[in-house]
RODRENTOR-949653 format. One line per field, with one value per residue (C-alpha): residue number from 1; residue in one letter; y, x, z. Coordinates in nm, 2 decimals, always signed. Last residue first. Layout:
BEGIN
n = c(NUM/...)
res = c(A/...)
yy = c(Y/...)
xx = c(X/...)
zz = c(Z/...)
***
This chain:
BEGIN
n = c(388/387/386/385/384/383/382/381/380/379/378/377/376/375/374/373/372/371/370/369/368/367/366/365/364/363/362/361/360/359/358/357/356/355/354/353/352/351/350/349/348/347/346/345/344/343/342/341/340/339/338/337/336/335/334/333/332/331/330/329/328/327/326/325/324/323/322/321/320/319/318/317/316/315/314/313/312/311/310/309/308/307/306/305/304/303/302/301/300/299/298/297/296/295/294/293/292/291/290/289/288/287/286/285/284/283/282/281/280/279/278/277/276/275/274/273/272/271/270/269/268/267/266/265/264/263/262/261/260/259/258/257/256/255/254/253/252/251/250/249/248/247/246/245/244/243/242/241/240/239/238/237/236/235/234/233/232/231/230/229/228/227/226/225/224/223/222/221/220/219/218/217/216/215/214/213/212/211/210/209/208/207/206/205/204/203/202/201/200/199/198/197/196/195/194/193/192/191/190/189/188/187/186/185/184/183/182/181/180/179/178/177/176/175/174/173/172/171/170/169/168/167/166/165/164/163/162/161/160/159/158/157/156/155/154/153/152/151/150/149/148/147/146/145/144/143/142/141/140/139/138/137/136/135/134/133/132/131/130/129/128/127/126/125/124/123/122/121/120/119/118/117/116/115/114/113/112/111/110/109/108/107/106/105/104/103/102/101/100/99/98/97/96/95/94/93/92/91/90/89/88/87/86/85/84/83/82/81/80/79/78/77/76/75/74/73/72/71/70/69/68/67/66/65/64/63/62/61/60/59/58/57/56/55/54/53/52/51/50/49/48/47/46/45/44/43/42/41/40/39/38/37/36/35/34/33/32/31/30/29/28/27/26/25/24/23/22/21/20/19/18/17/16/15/14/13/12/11/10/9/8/7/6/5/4/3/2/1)
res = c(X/X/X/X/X/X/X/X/X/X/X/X/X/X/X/X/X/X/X/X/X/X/X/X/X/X/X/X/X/X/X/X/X/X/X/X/X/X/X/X/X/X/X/X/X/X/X/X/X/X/X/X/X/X/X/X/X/X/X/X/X/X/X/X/X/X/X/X/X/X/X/X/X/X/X/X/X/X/X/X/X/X/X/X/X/X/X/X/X/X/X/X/X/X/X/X/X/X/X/X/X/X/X/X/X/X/X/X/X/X/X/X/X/X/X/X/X/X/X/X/X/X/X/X/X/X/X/X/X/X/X/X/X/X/X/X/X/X/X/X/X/X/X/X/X/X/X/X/X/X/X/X/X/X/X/X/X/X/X/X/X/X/X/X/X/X/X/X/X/X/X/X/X/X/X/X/X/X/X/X/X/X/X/X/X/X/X/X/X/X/X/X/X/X/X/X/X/X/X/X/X/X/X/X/X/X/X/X/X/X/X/X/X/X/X/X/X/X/X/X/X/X/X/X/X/X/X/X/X/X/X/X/X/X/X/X/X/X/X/X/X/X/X/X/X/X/X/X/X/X/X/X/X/X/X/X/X/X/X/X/X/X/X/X/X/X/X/X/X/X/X/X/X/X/X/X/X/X/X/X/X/X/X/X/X/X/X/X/X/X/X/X/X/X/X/X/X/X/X/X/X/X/X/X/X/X/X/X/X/X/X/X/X/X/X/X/X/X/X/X/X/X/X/X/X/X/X/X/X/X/X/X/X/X/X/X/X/X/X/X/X/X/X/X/X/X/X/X/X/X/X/X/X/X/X/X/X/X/X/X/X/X/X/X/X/X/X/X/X/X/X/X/X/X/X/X/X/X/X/X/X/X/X/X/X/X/X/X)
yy = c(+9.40/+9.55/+9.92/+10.11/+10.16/+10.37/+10.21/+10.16/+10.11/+9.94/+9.76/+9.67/+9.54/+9.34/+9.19/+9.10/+8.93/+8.75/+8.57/+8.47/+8.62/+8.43/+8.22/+8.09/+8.10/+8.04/+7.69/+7.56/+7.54/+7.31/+7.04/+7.10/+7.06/+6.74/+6.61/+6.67/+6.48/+6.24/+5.97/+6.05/+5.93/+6.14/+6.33/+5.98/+5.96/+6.25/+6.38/+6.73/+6.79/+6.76/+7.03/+7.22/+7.29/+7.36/+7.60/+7.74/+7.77/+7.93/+8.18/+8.27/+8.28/+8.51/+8.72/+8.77/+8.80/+9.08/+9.27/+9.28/+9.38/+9.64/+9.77/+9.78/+9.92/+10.24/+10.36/+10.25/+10.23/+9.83/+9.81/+9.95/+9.71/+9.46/+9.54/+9.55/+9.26/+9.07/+9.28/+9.13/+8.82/+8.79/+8.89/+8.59/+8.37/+8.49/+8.44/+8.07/+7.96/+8.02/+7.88/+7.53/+7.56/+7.63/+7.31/+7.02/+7.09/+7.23/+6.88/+6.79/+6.80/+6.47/+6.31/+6.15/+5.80/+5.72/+5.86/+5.94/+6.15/+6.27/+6.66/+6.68/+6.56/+6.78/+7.07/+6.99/+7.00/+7.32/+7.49/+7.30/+7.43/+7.80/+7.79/+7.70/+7.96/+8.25/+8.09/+8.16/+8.52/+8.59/+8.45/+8.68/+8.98/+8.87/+8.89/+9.16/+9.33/+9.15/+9.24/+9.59/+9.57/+9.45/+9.82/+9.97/+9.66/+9.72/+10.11/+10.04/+10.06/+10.19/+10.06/+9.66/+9.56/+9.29/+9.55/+9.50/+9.15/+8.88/+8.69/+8.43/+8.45/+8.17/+8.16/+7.92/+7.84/+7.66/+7.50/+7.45/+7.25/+7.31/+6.98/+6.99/+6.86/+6.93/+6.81/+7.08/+7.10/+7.19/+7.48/+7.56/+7.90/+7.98/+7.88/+7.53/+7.66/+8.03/+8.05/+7.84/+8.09/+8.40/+8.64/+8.96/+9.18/+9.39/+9.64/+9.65/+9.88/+10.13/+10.02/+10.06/+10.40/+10.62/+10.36/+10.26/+10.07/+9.82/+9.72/+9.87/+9.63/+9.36/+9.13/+9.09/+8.80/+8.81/+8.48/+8.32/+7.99/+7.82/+7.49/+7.41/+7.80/+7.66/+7.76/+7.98/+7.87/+7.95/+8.18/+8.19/+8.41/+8.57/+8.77/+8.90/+9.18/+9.25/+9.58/+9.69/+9.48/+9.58/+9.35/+9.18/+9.05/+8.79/+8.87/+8.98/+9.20/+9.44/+9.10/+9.02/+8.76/+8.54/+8.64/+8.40/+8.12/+8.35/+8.51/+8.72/+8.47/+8.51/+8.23/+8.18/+8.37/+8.09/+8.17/+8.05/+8.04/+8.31/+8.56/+8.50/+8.55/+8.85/+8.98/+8.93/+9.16/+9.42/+9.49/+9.46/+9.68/+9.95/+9.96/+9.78/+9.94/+9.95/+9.63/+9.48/+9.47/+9.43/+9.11/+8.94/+8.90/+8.71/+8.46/+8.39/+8.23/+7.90/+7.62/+7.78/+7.75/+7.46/+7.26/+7.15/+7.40/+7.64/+7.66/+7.73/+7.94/+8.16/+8.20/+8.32/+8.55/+8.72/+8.77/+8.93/+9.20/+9.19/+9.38/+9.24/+9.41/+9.03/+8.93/+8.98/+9.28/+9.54/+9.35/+9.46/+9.17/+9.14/+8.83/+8.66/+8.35/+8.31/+8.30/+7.97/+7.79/+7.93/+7.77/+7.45/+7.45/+7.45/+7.18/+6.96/+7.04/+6.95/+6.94/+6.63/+6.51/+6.18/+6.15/+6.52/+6.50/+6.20/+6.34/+6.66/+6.46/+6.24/+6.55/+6.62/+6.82/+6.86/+7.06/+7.34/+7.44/+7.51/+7.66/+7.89/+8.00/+8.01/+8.25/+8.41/+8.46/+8.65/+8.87/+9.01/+9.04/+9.26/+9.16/+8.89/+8.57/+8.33/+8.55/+8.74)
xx = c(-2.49/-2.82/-2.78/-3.02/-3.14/-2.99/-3.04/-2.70/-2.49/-2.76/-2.95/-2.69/-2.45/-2.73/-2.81/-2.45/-2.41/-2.74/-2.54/-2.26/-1.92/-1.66/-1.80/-2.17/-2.40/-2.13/-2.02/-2.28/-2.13/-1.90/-2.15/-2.38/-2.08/-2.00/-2.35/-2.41/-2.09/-2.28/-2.05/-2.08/-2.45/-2.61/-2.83/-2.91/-3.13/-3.37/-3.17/-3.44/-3.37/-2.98/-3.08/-3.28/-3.14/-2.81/-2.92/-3.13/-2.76/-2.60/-2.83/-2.86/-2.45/-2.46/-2.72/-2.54/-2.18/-2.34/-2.48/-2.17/-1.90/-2.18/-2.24/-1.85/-1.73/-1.57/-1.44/-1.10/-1.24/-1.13/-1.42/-1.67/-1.63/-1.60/-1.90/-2.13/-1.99/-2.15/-2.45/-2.53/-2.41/-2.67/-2.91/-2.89/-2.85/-3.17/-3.33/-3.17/-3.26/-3.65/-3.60/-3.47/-3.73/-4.00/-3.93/-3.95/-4.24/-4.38/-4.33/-4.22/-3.82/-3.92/-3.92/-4.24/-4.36/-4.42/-4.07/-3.81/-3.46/-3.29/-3.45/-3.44/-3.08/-2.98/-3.18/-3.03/-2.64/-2.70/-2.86/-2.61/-2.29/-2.45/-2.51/-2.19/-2.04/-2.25/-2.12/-1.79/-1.86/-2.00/-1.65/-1.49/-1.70/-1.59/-1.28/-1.22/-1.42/-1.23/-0.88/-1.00/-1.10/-0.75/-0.59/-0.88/-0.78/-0.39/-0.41/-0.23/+0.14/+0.16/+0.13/+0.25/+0.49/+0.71/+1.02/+0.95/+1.13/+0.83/+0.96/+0.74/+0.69/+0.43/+0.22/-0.05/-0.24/-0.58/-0.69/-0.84/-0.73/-1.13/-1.18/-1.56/-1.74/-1.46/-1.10/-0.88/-0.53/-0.28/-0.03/+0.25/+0.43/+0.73/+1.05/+0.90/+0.73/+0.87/+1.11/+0.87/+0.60/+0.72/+0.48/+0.36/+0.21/-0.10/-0.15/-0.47/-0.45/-0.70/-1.05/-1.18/-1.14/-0.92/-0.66/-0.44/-0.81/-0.79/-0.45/-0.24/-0.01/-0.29/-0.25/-0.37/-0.14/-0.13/+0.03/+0.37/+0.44/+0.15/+0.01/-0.03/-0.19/-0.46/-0.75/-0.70/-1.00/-0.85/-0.63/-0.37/-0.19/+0.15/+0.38/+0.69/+0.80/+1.17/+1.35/+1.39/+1.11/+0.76/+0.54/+0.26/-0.04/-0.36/-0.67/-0.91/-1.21/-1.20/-1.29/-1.60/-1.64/-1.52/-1.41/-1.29/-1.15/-1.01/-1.03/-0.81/-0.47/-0.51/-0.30/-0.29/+0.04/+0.22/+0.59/+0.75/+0.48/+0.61/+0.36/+0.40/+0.83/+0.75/+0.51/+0.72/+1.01/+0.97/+0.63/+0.78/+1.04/+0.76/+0.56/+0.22/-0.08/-0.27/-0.11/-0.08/-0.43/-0.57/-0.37/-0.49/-0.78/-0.62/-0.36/-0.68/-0.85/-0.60/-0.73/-1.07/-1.11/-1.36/-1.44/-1.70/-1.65/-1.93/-1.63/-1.32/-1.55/-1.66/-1.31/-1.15/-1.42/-1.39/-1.03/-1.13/-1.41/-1.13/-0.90/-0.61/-0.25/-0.09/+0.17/+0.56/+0.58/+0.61/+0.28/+0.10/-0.06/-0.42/-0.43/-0.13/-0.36/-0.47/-0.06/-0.11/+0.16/-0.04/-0.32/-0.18/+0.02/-0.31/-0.46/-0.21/-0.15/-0.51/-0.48/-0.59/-0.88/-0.85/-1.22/-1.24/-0.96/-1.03/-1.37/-1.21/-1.06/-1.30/-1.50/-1.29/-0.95/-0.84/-1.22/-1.03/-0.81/-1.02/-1.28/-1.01/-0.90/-1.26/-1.33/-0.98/-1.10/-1.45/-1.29/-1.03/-1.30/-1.50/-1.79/-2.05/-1.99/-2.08/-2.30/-2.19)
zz = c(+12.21/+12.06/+12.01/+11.93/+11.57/+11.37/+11.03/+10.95/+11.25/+11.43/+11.25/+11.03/+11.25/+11.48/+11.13/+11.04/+11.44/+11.39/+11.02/+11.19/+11.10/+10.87/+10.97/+11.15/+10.81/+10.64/+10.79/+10.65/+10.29/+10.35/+10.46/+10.18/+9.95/+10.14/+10.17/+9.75/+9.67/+9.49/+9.58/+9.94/+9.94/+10.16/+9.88/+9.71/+10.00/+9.83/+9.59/+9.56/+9.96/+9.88/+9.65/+9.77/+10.14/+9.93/+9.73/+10.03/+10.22/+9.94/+9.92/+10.29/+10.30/+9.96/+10.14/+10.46/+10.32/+10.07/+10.35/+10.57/+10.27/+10.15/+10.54/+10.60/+10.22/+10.26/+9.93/+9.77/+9.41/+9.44/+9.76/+9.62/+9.30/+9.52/+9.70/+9.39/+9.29/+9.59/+9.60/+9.26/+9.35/+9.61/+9.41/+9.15/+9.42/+9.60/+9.24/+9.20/+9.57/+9.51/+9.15/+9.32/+9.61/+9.36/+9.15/+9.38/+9.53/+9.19/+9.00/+8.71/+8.80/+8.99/+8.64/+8.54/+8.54/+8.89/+8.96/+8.75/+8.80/+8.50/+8.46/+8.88/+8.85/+8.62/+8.84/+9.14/+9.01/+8.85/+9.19/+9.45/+9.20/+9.16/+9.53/+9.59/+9.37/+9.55/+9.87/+9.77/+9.61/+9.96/+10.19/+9.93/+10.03/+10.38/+10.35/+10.15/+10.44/+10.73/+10.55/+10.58/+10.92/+10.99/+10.99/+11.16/+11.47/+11.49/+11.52/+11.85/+11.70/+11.38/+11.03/+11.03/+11.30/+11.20/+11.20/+11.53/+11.54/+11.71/+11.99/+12.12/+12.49/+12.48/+12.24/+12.20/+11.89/+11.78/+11.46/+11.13/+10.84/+10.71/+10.61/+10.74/+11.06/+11.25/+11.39/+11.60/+11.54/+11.75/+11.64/+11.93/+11.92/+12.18/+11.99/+11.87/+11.55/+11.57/+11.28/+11.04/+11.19/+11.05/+11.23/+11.05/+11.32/+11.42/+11.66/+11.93/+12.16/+11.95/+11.91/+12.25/+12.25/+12.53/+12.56/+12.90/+13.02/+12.77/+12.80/+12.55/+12.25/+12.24/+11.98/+11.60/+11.40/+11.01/+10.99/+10.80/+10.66/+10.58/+10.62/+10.97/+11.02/+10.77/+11.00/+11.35/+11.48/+11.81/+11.93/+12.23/+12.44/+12.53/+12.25/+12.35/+12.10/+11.96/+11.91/+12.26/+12.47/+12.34/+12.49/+12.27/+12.41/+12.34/+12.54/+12.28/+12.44/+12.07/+11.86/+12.04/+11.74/+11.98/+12.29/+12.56/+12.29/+12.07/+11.70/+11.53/+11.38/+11.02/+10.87/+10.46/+10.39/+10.19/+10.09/+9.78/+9.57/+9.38/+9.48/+9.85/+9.75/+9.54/+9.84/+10.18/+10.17/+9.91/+10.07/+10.43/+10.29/+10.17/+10.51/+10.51/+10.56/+10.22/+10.03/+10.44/+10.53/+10.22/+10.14/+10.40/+10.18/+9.92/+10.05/+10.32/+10.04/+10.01/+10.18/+10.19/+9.83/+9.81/+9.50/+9.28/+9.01/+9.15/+9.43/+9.26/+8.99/+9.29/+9.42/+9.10/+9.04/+9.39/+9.30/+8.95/+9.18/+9.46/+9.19/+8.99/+9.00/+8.85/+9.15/+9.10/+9.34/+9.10/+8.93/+9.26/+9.48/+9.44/+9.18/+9.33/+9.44/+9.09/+8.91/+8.75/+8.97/+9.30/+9.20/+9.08/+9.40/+9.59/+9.41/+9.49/+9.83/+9.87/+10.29/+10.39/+10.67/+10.46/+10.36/+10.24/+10.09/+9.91/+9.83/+9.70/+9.46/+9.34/+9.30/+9.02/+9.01/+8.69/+8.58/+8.80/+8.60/+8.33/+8.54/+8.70/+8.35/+8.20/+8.49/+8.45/+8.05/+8.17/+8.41/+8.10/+7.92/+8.14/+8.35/+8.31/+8.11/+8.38/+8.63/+8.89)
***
């Protein structure tokens, strides 16, 4: 997804987001990145400009935009300088609850997410004991008369300090009550302002990156039924589709920091001189630079080419998976080049080359690691047996 490319309308929210986005500098997102802080700031500008509504229905106050325009949004956000993982999950939690979610949850929830009102940036999957093992999760949810008692804990639960309500997936069926080991599994809305302190404790967990990430415990938290999105035990099909938006968002991400590492390297490589010459001069320096650029290039190919898949309502699993992998490969060559092209001016914070480069590790582990996407395609789309 090049600047420029697509439709007109996706070519004005990329000089939208850019626009926006040239307020918040990479003293900014040092700060941030210094402080362990959340960029409230930036956030609110976001939401105040109408970005993170981009998938949410105009009946519901948000703008009726497809993953291709929200996948433009984040790329800008990130080739900008910046990181959108403080706010992302508002826009691929939405597939789970636009396509499963009951009419008065919709009339609920969406005007007031879309107003800015309510932040849904919590996706409580993952746990300690099973990791990307999503169907062994541990967590349950007891039906008792119009309420549910939740019992477990999460980890890597990111931005659940910051936002007010979570997309939670809990067991409903033991493993052995269910015929498949997909269905026991149901998924819930949780208001966490009402359950801070009535059975749900956030703790954070400090990383390498300012990822505002943490773990939760419940304990007997209450969730109302009405909380219940789609039917009970068809929890884990209904959250696929929040992983695949997810993940092709996770790809346009990486597809912007790659731009941002490529750009950055090669101004750099032009102004640097040594012995005489600019460092841009020479092939070692050059072919990692144009090695990244054509494997961005394709990246954002299959990148837009799962969007697209994905706004015409087709199944999009070996798309989503192969366009996290390449983006996430991509982003890290970028980055490999560039910090390698800075030399020690690469771990300088002031360039902010070893923060980006930083950030943009994480993809090669999360949303799902890179050997888990291979093991996917190898076996579910080339046939070949299974390997876990």
């Amino acid at each position: 997804m090049q600047d420029g490319d697509g439709d007109e309308e996706t070519r004005a929210i990329r000089a939208g987001v850019a626009q926006l986005c040239s307020r918040f500098d990479g003293a900014y997102w040092r700060t941030c990145d210094r402080q362990r802080a959340y960029p409230q700031a930036f956030v609110e500008a976001l939401t105040q400009a109408g970005y993170l509504a981009a998938l949410i229905p105009e009946e519901y106050g948000g703008s009726s935009l497809g993953l291709v325009h929200a996948a433009a949004i984040l790329e800008e956000i990130h080739k900008s300088g910046g990181n959108s993982a403080a706010c992302h999950a508002q826009m691929y939690i939405m597939g789970t609850i636009l396509r499963h979610g009951s009419t008065a949850q919709k009339r609920r929830w969406l005007p007031q997410i879309a107003g800015g009102e309510v932040r849904l940036q919590a996706f409580g999957v993952t746990e300690p004991t099973s990791g990307t093992d999503t169907l062994s999760l541990r967590t349950t949810a007891v039906r008792e008369g119009d309420r549910y008692r939740v019992n477990g804990q999460k980890v890597w639960t990111s931005r659940a300090e910051h936002s007010d309500l979570m997309l939670l997936l809990a067991r409903t069926s033991s493993r052995e009550e269910v015929e498949k080991r997909d269905e026991g599994l149901s998924t819930f809305i949780v208001d966490m302002r009402e359950a801070r302190g009535n059975g749900l404790t956030i703790r954070p967990i400090r990383t390498m990156i300012n990822h505002s990430t943490t773990e939760i415990f419940f304990d007997d938290l209450e969730v109302p039924a009405d909380n219940l999105v789609g039917e009970e035990g068809k929890g884990f099909r209904y959250v696929l589709d929040g992983m695949n938006a997810e993940r092709v968002l996770i790809a346009a991400e990486c597809v912007g920091d790659a731009r941002w590492f490529i750009e950055t390297a090669v101004k750099y490589a032009c102004e640097r001189v040594v012995f005489g010459r600019p460092i841009g001069a020479n092939q070692g320096v050059q072919f990692p630079i144009a090695k990244a650029y054509s494997q961005t290039e394709a990246a954002a190919l299959m990148v837009r080419k799962a969007a697209m898949a994905f706004d015409s309502g087709q199944s999009i699993g070996p798309a989503a998976n192969m366009a996290k992998y390449l983006a996430a490969e991509a982003s890290w060559a970028a980055g490999e080049a560039c910090l390698q092209t800075h030399g020690g001016f690469g771990f300088a914070e002031d360039y902010d080359v070893e923060r980006k480069w930083r950030e943009t590790r994480l993809y090669q582990v999360a949303p799902v690691s890179t050997n888990m996407i291979l093991s996917y395609l190898g076996q579910h789309v080339l046939g070949l047996p299974r390997s876990y």
